[in-house]
C-alpha positions as CSV (number, residue, x, y, z in Angstrom):
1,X,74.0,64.2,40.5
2,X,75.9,66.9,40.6
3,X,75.4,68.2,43.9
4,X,75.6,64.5,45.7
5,X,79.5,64.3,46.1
6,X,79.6,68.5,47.3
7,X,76.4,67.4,49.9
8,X,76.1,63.8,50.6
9,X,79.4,62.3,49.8
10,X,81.8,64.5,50.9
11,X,81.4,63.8,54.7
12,X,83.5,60.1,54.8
13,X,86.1,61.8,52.9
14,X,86.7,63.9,55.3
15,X,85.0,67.4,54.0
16,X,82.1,69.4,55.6
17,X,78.8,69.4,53.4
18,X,78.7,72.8,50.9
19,X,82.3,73.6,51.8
20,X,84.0,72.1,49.0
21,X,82.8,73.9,46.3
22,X,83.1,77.8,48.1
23,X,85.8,77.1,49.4
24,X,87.8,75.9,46.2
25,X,85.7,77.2,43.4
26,X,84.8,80.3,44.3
27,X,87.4,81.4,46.8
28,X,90.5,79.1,45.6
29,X,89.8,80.2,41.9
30,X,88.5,83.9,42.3
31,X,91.6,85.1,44.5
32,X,94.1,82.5,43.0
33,X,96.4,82.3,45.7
34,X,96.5,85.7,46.6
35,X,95.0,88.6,48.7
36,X,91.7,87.3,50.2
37,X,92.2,83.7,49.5
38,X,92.1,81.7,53.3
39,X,94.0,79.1,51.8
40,X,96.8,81.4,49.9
41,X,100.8,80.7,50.5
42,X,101.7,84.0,49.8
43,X,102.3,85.1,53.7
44,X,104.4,81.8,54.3
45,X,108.2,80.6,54.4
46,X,107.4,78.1,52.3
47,X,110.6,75.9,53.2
48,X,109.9,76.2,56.7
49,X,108.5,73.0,58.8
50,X,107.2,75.6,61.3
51,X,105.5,78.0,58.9
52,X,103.8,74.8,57.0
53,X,101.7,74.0,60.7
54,X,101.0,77.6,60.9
55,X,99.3,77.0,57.5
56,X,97.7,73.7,58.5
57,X,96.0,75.3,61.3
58,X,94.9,78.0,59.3
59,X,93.1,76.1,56.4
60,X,91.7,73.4,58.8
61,X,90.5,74.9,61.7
62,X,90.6,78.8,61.2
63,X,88.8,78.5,58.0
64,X,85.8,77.9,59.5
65,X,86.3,81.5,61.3
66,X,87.6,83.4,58.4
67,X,85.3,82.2,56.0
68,X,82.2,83.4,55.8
69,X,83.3,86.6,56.4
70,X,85.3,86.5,53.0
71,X,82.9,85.0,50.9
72,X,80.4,87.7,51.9
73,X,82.8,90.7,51.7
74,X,83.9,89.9,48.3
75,X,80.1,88.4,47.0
76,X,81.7,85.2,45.6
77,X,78.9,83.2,46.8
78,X,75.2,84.6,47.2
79,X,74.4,85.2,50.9
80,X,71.8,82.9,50.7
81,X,74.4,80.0,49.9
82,X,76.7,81.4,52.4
83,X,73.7,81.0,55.2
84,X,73.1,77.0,53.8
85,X,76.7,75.8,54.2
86,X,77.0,77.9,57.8
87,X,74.0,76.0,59.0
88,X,75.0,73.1,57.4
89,X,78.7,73.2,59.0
90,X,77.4,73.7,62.6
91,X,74.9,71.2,62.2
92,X,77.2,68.4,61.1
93,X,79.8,69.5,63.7
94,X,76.9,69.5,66.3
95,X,76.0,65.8,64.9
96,X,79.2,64.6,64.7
97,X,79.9,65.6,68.4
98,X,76.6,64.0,69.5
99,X,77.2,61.0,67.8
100,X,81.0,61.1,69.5
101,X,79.3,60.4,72.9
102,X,77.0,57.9,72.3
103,X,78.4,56.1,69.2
104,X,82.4,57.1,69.4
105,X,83.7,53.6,67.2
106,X,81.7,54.3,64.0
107,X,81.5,57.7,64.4
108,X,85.2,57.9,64.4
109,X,85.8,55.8,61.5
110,X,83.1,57.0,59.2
111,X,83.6,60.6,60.1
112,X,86.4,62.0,63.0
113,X,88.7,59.9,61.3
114,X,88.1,61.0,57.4
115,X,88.4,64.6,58.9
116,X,91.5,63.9,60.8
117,X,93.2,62.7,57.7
118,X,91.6,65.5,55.1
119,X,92.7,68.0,58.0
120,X,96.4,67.0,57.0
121,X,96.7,65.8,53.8
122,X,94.6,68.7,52.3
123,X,96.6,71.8,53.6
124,X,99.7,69.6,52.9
125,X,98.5,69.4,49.5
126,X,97.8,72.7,48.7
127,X,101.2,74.0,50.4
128,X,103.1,71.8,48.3
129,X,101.0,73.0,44.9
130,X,101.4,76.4,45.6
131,X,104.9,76.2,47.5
132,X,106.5,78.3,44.2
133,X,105.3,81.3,44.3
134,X,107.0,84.2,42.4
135,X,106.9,87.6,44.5
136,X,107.3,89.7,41.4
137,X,104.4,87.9,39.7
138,X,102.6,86.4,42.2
139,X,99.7,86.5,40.5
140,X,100.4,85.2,37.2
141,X,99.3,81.7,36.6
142,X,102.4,80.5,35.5
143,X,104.3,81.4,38.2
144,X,102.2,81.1,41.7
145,X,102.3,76.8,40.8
146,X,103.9,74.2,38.6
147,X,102.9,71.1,36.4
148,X,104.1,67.5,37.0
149,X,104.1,65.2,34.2
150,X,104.6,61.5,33.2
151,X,104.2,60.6,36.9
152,X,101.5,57.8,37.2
153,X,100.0,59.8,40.5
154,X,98.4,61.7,37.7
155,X,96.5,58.7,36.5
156,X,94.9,58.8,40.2
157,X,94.2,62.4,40.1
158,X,92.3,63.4,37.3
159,X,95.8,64.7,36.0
160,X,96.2,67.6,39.0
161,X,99.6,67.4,38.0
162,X,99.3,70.1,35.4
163,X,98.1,72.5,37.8
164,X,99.0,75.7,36.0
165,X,96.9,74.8,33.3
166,X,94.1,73.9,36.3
167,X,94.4,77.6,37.3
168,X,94.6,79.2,33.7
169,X,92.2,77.5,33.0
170,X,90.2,75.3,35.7
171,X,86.7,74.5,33.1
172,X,89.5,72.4,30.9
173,X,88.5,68.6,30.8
174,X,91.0,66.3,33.1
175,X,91.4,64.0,30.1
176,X,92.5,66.9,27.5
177,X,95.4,68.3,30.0
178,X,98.0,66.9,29.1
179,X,97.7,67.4,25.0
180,X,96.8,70.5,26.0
181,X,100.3,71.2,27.5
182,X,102.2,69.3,24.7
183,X,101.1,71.6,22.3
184,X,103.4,73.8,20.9
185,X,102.5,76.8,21.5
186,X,101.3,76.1,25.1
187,X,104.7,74.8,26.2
188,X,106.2,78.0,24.5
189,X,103.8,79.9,26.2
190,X,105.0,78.2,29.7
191,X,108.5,78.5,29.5
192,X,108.4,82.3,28.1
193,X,106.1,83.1,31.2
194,X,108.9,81.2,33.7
195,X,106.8,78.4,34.5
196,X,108.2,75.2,36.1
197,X,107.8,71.6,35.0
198,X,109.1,68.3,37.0
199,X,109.0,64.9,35.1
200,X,109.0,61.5,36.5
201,X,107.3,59.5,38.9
202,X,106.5,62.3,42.0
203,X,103.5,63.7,43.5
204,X,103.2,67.2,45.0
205,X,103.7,65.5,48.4
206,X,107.0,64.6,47.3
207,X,107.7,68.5,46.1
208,X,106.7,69.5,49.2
209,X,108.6,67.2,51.3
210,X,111.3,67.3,49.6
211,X,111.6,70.9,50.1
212,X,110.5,71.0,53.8
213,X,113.5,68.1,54.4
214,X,115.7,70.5,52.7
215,X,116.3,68.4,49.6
216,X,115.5,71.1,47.0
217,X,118.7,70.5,45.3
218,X,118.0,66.6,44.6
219,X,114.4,67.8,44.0
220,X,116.1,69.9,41.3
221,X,118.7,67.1,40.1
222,X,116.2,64.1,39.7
223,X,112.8,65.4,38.7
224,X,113.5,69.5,37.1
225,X,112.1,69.6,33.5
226,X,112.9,72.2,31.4
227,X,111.0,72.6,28.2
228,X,112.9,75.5,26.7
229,X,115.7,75.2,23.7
230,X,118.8,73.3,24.8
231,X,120.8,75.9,24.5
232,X,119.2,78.1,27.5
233,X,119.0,75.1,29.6
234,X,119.8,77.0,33.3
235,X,122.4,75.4,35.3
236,X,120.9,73.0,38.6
237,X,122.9,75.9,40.8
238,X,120.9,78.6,38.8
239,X,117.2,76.8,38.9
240,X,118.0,76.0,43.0
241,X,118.4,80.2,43.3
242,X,115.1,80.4,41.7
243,X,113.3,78.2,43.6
244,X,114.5,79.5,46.9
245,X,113.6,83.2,45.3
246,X,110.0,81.8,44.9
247,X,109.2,79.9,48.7
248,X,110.0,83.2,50.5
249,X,107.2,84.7,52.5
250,X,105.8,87.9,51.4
251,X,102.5,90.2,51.8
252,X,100.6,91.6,49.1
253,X,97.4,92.3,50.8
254,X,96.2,94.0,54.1
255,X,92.7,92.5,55.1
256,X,91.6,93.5,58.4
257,X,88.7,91.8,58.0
258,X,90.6,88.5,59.3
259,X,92.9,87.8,61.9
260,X,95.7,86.0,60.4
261,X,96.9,88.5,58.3
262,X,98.5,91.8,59.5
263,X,101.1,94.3,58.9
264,X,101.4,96.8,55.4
265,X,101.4,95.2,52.3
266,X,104.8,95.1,50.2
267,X,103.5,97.9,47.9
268,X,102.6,100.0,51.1
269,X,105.8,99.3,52.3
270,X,108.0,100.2,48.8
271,X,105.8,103.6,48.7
């Protein structure tokens, strides 16, 4: 059962058979946003309109390049899976083109379409999760995303509003994150690691247009949570500096294995 949505399913919402799971699960989760991850922030301006299509082209149509490449360098996925999903994704791209010319309606709507529409609101989705990333500690769960609570797009999503806790860790039950975070000593834990919170009703489409429309301030103003004591509650002017610290573009990793990443990394460059 479990291998029906990652196979069969997957296709009408707009996903390639097998990709799903190495591309999320093993890559997404094993490089967290860093280094050798295709689908990483890191090398972006993340308040930039122009940078955010560089991004979209990458994850949805450079991927399919880069990919297989990375999984094998790294052995996050057995060569043997790696050759099943490569066969599979030429296969349904070679099916989906046949079917173009001699069945273009219902091909369209039950497949061209669904991947039209993943092909943006994916990357879009993923930007905006990981669209606050701290340079100093880019790695650190706490600080390379952010949780929204109390916003009833949670109730659609299997709660991927607390999506630090979905990287910490990702094995967690959907229904137990958000006790998990009200716990005392996990809120603690967030705000001593410098983790933010919004609160209200906002998705991470909203984060992420609101800061590509430059409305980070009223971002800030309406939906900013912090779950520190009162007393150290930063001013909006000092949480805006923050947050313009953590969507600036920066390089951590040289991989000339891939073509989208170039240059010396930031420790290359401070030696």
């Amino acid at each position: 059962m479990n291998a029906l949505p990652i196979w069969a399913l997957c296709p009408f919402f707009g996903i390639i058979p097998g990709l799903y799971k190495i591309h999320h699960c093993y890559m997404h989760h094993s490089a967290n946003n860093t280094g050798d991850d295709l689908s990483s922030t890191e090398s972006f301006k993340r308040d930039s309109v122009w940078s955010f299509f560089q991004y979209m082209f990458r994850f949805t149509i450079l991927t399919h390049v880069e990919a297989f490449g990375c999984w094998t360098k790294n052995n996050w996925v057995p060569p043997s899976m790696v050759l099943k999903v490569a066969g599979t994704d030429l296969s349904y791209i070679a099916f989906v083109t046949y079917m173009m010319i001699h069945h273009p309606a219902p091909t369209f709507y039950l497949h061209l379409g669904p991947w039209l529409f993943a092909g943006v609101a994916l990357p879009i989705g993923n930007f905006s999760q990981h669209i606050f990333v701290d340079p100093a500690k880019h790695d650190c769960n706490y600080r390379l995303t952010y949780n929204i609570m109390n916003s009833c797009v949670n109730m659609q999503t299997f709660n991927d509003g607390y999506h630090v806790i979905h990287h910490y860790n990702s094995r967690l039950h959907w229904s137990e994150l958000p006790s998990h975070f009200m716990e005392k000593k996990n809120l603690q834990k967030h705000y001593e690691m410098g983790a933010f919170t919004f609160n209200g009703n906002i998705s991470f489409f909203d984060v992420g247009i609101m800061v590509l429309s430059g409305n980070l301030r009223r971002l800030i103003e309406k939906y900013y949570c912090h779950i520190g004591p009162d007393n150290e509650t930063p001013t909006v002017d000092e949480v805006v500096e923050e947050c313009e610290r953590r969507l600036q573009r920066f390089d951590d990793h040289v991989n000339s294995t891939f073509f989208w990443r170039t240059g010396a990394s930031s420790k290359q460059k401070a030696a």
